[in-house]
N, C-alpha and C positions, 0 to 999 in steps of 0.2 A: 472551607478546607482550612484546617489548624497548619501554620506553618511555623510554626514554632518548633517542632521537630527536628526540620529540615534545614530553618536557622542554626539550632544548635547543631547539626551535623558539620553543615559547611565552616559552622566556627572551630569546631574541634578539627577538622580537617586543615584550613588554613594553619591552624596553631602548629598541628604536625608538623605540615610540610615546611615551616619555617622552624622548626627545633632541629627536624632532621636536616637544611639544609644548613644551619648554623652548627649544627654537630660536626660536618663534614670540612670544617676549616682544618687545614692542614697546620701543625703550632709549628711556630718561627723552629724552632730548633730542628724540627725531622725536617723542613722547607733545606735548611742551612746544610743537613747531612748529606738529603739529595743530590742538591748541588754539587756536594765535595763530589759521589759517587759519577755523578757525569764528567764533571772534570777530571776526575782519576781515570775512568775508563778513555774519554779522548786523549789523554795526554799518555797512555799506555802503547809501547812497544809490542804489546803480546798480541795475538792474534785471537780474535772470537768465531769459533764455529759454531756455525745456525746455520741447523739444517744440510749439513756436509760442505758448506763453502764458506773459506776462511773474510775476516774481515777485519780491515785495521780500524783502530780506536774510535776518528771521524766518522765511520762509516758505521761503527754499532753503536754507536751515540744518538746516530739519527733514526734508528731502527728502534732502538730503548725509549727515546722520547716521542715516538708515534705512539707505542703503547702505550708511554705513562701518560700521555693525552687522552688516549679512547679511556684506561682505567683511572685517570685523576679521583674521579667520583667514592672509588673506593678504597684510594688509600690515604692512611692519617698518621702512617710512620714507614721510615726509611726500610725497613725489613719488609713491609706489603709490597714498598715500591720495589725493591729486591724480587719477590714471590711473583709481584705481577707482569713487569715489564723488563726484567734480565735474566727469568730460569731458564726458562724453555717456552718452545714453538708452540703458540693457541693452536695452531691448525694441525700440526703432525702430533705434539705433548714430546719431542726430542727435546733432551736438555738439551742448553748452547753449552759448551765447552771452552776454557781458556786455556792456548798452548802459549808456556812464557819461555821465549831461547829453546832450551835441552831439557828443561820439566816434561814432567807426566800433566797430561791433559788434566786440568781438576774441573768439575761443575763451575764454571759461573758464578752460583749464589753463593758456593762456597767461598769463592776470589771475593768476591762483595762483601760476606759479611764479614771475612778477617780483615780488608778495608775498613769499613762502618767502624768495628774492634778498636782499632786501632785510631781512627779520628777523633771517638769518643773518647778512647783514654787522655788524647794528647788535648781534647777540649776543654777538659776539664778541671 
């Protein structure tokens, strides 16, 4: 039996699987924006509805960083982490909602990415 085939198979496959998991490094700077977005959300007065029941800062902080742990894998910039782990419910698809004081309730990702917006400007 010729295995020379099957050699090159598994060597192109190793090669893969180490391109795509070295692709998947998250670059320092989206790591850095992240971070702001969690710390801005904890340290937020405004309330997060998910799923019809309100939640302060701490407590969608640890709900957002459940997800962005199960999705780490597929995000490589602050606006994935945004779409993946603070729109809305994987199980129901309700956006979460942010009520800030006397505001009209806005999306979430909305709240985030005028954050994100503005961190960048002020990073730069």
């Amino acid at each position: 039996m010729n295995r020379e085939p099957v050699l090159k198979y598994a060597v192109c496959l190793s090669a893969l699987l180490y391109i795509s998991s070295a692709s998947a490094e998250l670059p320092p700077a989206e790591k850095e924006a992240i971070d702001h977005l969690l710390k801005f959300v904890s340290q937020t007065s405004c309330k997060i509805n998910r799923n019809g029941s309100f939640h302060d800062g701490p407590e969608a902080v640890a709900h957002i960083r459940k997800k962005y742990d199960y999705f780490k894998d597929k995000i490589l910039t602050a606006e994935e982490f945004i779409d993946y782990s603070a729109t809305k419910s994987t199980m129901s698809g309700t956006y979460y909602l942010v009520q800030c004081g006397q505001e009209e309730p806005k999306k979430t990702r909305e709240w985030l990415l005028e954050e994100l917006g503005e961190y960048r400007a002020g990073s730069k």
